[in-house]
C-alpha positions in Angstrom: 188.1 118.1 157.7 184.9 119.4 159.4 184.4 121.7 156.5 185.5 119.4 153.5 182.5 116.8 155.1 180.3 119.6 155.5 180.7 120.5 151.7 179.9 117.3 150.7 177.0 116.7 152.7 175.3 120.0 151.2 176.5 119.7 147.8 174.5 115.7 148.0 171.6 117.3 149.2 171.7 120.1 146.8 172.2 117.3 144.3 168.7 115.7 145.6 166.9 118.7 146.1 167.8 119.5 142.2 167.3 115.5 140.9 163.7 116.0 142.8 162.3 119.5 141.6 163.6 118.2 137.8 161.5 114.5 138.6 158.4 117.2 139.6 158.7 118.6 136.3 158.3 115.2 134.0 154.9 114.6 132.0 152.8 111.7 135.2 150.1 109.8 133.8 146.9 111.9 134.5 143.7 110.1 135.8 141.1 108.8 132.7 138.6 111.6 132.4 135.2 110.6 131.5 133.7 112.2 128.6 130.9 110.0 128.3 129.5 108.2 131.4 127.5 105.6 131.0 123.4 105.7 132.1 122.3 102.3 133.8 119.3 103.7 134.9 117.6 102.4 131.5 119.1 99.7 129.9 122.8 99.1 127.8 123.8 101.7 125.6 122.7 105.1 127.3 124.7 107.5 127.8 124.3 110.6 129.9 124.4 114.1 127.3 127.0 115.9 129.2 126.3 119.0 131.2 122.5 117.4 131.9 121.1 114.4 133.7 119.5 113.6 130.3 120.2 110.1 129.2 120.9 109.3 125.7 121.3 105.7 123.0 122.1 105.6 119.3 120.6 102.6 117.4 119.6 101.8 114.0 120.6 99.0 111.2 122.1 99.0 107.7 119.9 96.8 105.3 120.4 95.4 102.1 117.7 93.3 100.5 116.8 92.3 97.1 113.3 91.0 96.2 112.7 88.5 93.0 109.5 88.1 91.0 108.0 91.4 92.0 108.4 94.8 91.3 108.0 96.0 95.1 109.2 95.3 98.4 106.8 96.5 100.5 104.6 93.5 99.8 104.9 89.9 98.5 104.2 89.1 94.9 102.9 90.5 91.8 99.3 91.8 92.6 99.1 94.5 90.5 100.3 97.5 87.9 103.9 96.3 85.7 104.2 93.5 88.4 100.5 91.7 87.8 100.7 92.2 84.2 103.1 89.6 84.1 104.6 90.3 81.1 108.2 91.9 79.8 107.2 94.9 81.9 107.7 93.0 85.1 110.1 92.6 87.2 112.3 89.6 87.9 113.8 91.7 90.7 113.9 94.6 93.0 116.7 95.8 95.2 116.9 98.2 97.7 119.2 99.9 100.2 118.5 101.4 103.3 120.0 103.0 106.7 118.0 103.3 109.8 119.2 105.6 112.5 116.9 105.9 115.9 117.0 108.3 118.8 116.1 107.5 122.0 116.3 109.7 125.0 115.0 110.2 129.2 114.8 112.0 131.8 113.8 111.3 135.0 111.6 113.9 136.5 109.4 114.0 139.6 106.3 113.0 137.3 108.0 110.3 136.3 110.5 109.6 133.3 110.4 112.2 130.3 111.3 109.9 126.7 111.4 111.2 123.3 112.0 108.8 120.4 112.8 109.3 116.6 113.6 106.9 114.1 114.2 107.7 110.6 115.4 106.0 107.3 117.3 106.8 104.1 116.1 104.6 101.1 116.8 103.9 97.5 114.5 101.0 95.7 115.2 100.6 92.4 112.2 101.0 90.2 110.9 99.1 86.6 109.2 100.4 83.5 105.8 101.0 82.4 104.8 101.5 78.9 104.3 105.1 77.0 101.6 103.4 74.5 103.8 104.7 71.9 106.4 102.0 71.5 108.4 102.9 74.3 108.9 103.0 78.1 109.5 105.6 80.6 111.2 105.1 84.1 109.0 104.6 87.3 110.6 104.0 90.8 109.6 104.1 93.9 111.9 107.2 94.4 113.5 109.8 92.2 117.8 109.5 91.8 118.8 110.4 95.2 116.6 108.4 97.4 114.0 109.2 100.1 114.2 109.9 103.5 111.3 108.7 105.5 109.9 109.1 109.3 108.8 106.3 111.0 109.1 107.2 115.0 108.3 110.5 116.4 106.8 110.8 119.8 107.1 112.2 123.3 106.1 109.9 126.0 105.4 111.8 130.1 103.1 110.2 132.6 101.4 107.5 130.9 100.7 109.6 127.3 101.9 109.0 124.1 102.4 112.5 121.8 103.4 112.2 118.2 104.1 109.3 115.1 104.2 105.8 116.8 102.6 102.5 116.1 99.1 102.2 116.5 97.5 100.9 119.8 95.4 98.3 117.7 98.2 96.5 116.6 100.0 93.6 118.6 103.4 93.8 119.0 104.4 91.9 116.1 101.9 93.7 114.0 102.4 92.4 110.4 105.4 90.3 111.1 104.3 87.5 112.9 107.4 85.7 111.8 108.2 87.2 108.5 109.7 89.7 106.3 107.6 90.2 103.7 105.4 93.1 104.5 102.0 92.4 102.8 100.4 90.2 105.0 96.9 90.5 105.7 94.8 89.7 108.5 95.5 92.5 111.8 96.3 95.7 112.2 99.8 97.0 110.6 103.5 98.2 111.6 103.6 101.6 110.4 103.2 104.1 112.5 100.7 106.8 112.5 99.9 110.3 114.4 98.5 109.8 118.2 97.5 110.8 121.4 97.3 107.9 124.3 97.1 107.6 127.8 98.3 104.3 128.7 97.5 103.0 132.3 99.6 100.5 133.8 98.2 98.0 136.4 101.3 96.0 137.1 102.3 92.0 136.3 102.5 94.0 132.5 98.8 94.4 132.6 98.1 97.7 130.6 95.5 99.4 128.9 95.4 101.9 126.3 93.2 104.8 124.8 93.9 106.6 121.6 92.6 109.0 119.0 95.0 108.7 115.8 95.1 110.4 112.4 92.7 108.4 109.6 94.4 109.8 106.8 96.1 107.4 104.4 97.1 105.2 107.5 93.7 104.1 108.5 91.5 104.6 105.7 91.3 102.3 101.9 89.2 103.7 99.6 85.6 105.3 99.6 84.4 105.1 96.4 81.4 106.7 94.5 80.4 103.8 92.1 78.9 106.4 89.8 82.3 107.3 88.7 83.6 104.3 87.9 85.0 103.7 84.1 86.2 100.4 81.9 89.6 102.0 82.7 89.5 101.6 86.8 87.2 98.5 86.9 90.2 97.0 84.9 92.6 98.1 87.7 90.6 96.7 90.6 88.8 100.0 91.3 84.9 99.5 91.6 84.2 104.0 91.3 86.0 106.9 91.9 87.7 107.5 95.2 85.6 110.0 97.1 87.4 110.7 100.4 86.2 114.0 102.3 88.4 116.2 104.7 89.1 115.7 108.4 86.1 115.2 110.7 87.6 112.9 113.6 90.2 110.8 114.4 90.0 107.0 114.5 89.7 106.1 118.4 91.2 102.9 120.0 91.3 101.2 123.1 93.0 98.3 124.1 93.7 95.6 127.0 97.2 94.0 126.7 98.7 91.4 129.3 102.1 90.8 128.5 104.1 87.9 130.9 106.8 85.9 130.9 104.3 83.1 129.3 103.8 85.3 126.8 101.2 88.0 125.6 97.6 88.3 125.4 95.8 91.5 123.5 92.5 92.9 122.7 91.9 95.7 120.8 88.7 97.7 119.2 88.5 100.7 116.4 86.3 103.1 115.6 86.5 104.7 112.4 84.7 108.0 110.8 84.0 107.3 106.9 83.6 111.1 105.4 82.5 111.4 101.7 83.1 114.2 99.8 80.4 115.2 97.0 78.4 113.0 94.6 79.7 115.7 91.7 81.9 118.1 91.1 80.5 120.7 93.4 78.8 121.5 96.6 75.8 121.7 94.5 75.6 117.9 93.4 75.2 117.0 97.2 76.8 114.1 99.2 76.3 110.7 101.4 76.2 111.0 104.9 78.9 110.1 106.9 79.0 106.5 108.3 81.5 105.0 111.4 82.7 101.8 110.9 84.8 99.7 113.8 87.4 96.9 114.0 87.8 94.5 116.3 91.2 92.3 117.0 92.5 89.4 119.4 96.3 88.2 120.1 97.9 85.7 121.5 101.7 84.9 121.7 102.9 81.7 123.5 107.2 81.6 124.6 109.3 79.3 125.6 107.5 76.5 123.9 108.4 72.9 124.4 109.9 72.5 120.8 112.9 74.6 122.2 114.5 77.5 123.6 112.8 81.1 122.0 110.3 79.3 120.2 107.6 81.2 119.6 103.9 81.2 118.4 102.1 84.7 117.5 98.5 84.5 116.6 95.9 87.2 115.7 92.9 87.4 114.5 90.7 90.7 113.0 87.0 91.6 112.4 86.4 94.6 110.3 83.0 97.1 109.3 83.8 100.2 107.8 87.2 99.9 108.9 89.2 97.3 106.2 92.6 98.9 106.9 92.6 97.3 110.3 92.4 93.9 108.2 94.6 94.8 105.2 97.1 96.9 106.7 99.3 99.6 105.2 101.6 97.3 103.1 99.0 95.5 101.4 97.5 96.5 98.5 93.5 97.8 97.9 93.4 97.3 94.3 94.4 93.7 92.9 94.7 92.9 88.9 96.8 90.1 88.4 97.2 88.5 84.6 97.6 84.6 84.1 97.4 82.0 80.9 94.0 81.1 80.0 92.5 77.8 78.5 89.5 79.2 77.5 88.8 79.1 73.7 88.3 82.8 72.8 90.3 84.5 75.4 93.4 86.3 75.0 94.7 85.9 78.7 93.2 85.0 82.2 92.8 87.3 85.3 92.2 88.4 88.4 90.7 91.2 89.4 89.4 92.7 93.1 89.2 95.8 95.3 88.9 96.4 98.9 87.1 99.2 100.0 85.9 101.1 104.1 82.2 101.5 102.1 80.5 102.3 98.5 78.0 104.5 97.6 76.2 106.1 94.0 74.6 109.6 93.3 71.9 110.0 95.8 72.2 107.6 97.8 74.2 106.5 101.4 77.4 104.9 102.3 76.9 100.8 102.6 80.0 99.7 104.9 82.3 96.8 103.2 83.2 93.7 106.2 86.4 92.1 106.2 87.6 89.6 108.5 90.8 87.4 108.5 93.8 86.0 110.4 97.3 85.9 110.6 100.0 83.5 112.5 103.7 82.1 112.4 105.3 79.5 114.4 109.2 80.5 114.6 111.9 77.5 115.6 115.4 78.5 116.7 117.3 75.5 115.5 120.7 77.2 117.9 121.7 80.7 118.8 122.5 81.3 115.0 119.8 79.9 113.3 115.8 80.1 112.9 113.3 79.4 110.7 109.5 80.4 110.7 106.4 79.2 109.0 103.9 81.6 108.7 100.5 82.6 106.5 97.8 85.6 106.6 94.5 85.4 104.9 92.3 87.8 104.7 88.2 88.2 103.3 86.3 90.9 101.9 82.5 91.1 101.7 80.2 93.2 100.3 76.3 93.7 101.0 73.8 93.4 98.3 73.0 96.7 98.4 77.3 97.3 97.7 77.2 94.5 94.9 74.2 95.6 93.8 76.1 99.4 93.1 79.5 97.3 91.7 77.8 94.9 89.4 75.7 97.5 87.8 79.3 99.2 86.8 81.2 95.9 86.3 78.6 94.3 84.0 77.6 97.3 81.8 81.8 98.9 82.1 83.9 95.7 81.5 80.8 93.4 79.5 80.9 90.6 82.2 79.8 87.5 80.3 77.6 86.1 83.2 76.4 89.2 83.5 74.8 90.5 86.8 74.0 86.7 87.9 77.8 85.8 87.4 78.8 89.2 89.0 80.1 89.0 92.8 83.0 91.5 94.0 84.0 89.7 96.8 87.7 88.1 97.3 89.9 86.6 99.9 93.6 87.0 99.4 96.0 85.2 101.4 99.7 84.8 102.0 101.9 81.6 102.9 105.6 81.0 103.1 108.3 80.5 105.3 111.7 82.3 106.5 115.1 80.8 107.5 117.7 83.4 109.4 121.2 82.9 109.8 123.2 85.2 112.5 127.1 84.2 112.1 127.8 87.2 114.9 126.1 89.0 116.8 123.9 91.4 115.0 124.2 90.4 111.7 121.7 88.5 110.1 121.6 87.0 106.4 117.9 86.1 105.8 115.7 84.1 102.7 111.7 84.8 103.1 109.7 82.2 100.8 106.1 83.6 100.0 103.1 82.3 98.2 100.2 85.2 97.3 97.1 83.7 96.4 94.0 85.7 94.9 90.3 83.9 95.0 87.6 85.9 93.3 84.1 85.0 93.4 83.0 85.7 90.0 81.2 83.0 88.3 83.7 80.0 86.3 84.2 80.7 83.0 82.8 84.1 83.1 84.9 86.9 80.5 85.6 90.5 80.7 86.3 93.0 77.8 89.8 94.9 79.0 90.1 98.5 77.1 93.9 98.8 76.1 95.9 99.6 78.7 98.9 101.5 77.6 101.1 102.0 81.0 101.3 97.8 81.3 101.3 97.0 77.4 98.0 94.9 77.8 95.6 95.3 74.6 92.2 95.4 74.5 90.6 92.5 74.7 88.4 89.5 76.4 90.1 88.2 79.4 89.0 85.0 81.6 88.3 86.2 84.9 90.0 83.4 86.8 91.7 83.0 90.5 95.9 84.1 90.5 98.8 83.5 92.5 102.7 84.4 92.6 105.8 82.9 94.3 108.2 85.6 95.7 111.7 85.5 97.2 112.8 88.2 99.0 116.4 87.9 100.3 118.2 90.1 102.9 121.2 91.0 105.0 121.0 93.6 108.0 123.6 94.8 110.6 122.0 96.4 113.5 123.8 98.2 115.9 
């Protein structure tokens, strides 16, 4: 019995020993590993690159907009080319798609945290038409088939400096956008970003200043232009000589005092700007004008949390410019305005409008005369609830030229384009300006379906009544002809939907 009970007991716990070394063996549930983990050292949405104690976050939007009554998006109405001539060249609309991908990484480091930032953006505008002269059209977009990729951000930022493509210390943080879409707004410095090197000190309570030296060309320089070279051709387009910019000689230098608070944000900023001609002819030989620096000078204000309601917002900014017009009519906006209207005048084929902006103005033999701007821009932005807003905004912006400069422009304009005042009647100064309002509509979080309003006005100062004699102007179908010089506007809608993420 002894044995039949020992059997049994070592046959159970053989039994258990077995139904234990087989329970071993099944697949267990293995603890989550983490592939990613999350950074919190800067913000939602880093991650830590694994292997390294570099931090990393993926951003960017998808846009789709579509802009009627002018034939570009960048800026608001039809101010010049196929989209001032007003005519069957023009465009009723223009769409365009684009993807925005950004960058953004850091490192902290015993000098402090190491951040590198890129932004980039893959386009495709659809284009319009301008005339062959011949009876027929030829295609001409803003890009070719397959779209353009473009650079906005490109920096390295370590121990207070700034290395590489970002927006310009000048501008306030709202730059061109006060409150709108619409990207031709005059009246402060501008968005796009620009080649730099700045050392930004920081003070505390979001008191910093800022010192730069950033690349001039294109981004911060208009037009120079030798007056002797002007023909009936350009002064029809708005262009008062032939556009003599020189090479390199130094970058444009900034400084600026910002104060940024929970009350909102206070800015001061000043410009310096080198204007460097090229020659009079067309060689060393002919001899040139001497270089001349011109300088800007901008204030800001923008006041949160105002009584009206919850995020409402005020952004304010005003700009004074010599030598330096791009710090007034930023990047988006155009330097060369001819804009074509009805006329009443007995004897005139059509009305228009014609103006150029300019850094300074010279002829054969003699020296740069700086051109002064000066203007404004606001917007007053009302969240009606968490899904909706609506701003009002405007820019306006003035351009002046000396005697001496109207003096070189009229002697063209009059003899060029057979002004009907003649020299008395002759006066190339303009204000533009820019009204309208935009009403945003979020139905989730980061999506946003938007409808921007604007009003472009153009006020030249050339006498009432006075005529111009156009040459034929094949690319925008215009014949030759006597034209009423006479103030313009447009009305553009530009209408949008964005999903950021």
């Amino acid at each position: 019995m002894k044995m039949v009970k020992s059997l049994l007991l070592g046959s159970a716990a053989g039994l258990i020993a077995a139904g234990g070394a087989q329970a071993a063996d099944l697949p267990v549930k293995a603890k989550a590993i983490e592939y990613v983990k999350i950074c919190s050292l800067y913000g939602a949405g880093f991650y830590y690159i694994p292997g390294t104690d570099t931090c990393i976050k993926l951003g960017g939007y998808l846009r789709a907009e579509v802009a009627l009554n002018t034939n570009g998006v960048y800026a608001s109405g039809r101010v010049n080319g196929a989209g001032g001539a007003n005519n069957r060249l023009s465009n009723y609309y223009t769409a365009r798609s684009r993807e925005d991908l950004s960058i953004d990484t850091r490192t902290a480091t015993e000098y402090g945290v190491v951040r590198t930032f890129f932004e980039g953006v893959f386009t495709w505008t659809s284009g319009g038409y301008t005339a062959t002269g011949t009876g027929g059209t030829t295609y001409a977009g803003d890009f070719v088939a397959g779209g353009s990729l473009g650079v906005y951000y490109a920096f390295i930022q370590f121990a207070g400096f700034t290395m590489g493509k970002a927006q310009s210390q000048f501008s306030a943080p709202w730059s061109n956008y006060p409150g709108n879409n619409f990207d031709g707004l005059p009246g402060g410095g501008g968005w796009d970003p620009v080649n730099q090197f700045t050392y930004t000190a920081d003070f505390g309570q979001g008191i910093t200043a800022s010192f730069s030296a950033q690349d001039q060309v294109q981004h911060d320089t208009t037009n120079i232009w030798n007056v002797s070279g002007a023909t009936a051709a350009s002064l029809a387009t708005g262009a008062y000589g032939a556009n003599d910019i020189g090479g390199t000689r130094a970058p444009d230098l900034v400084a600026m005092l910002r104060v940024d608070q929970a009350w909102g944000l206070f800015q001061a900023s000043v410009a310096a700007h080198d204007n460097h001609a090229a020659y009079y002819g067309a060689s060393e030989l002919t001899g040139y004008a001497g270089d001349k620096w011109g300088w800007a000078g901008q204030l800001a204000l923008s006041i949160k949390n105002i009584p009206t309601g919850p995020g409402d917002t005020i952004n304010l900014q005003g700009v004074y410019t010599n030598g330096a017009s791009r710090y007034n009519f930023q990047q988006y906006a155009s330097t060369t305005y001819a804009m074509y209207g009805g006329t009443g005048l007995a004897g005139a084929y059509q009305s228009v409008g014609l103006a150029g902006l300019s850094d300074s103005v010279f002829v054969t033999g003699a020296g740069q005369e700086l051109t002064t701007t000066y203007g404004f821009n606001g917007a007053y932005t009302h969240n009606w609830d968490p899904r909706w807003n609506t701003a009002v905004y405007g820019g306006w912006g003035a351009v002046r030229y000396n005697n001496t400069a109207k003096g070189y422009i009229c002697g063209a304009f009059v003899a060029g384009l057979a002004l009907s005042s003649g020299v008395a009647g002759c006066n190339p100064d303009f204000n533009y300006a820019v009204v309208g309002t935009v009403t945003r509509w979020s139905p989730v979080k980061n999506l946003t379906f938007s409808a921007d309003l604007a009003y472009t006005m153009l006020d030249q100062k050339y006498a009432a009544g006075s005529t111009v004699v156009l040459p034929a102007q094949a690319g925008i179908a215009k014949p030759g002809a006597t034209y009423e010089l006479k103030d313009q506007n447009t009305l553009s809608l530009l209408i949008r939907a964005q999903r950021t993420w």
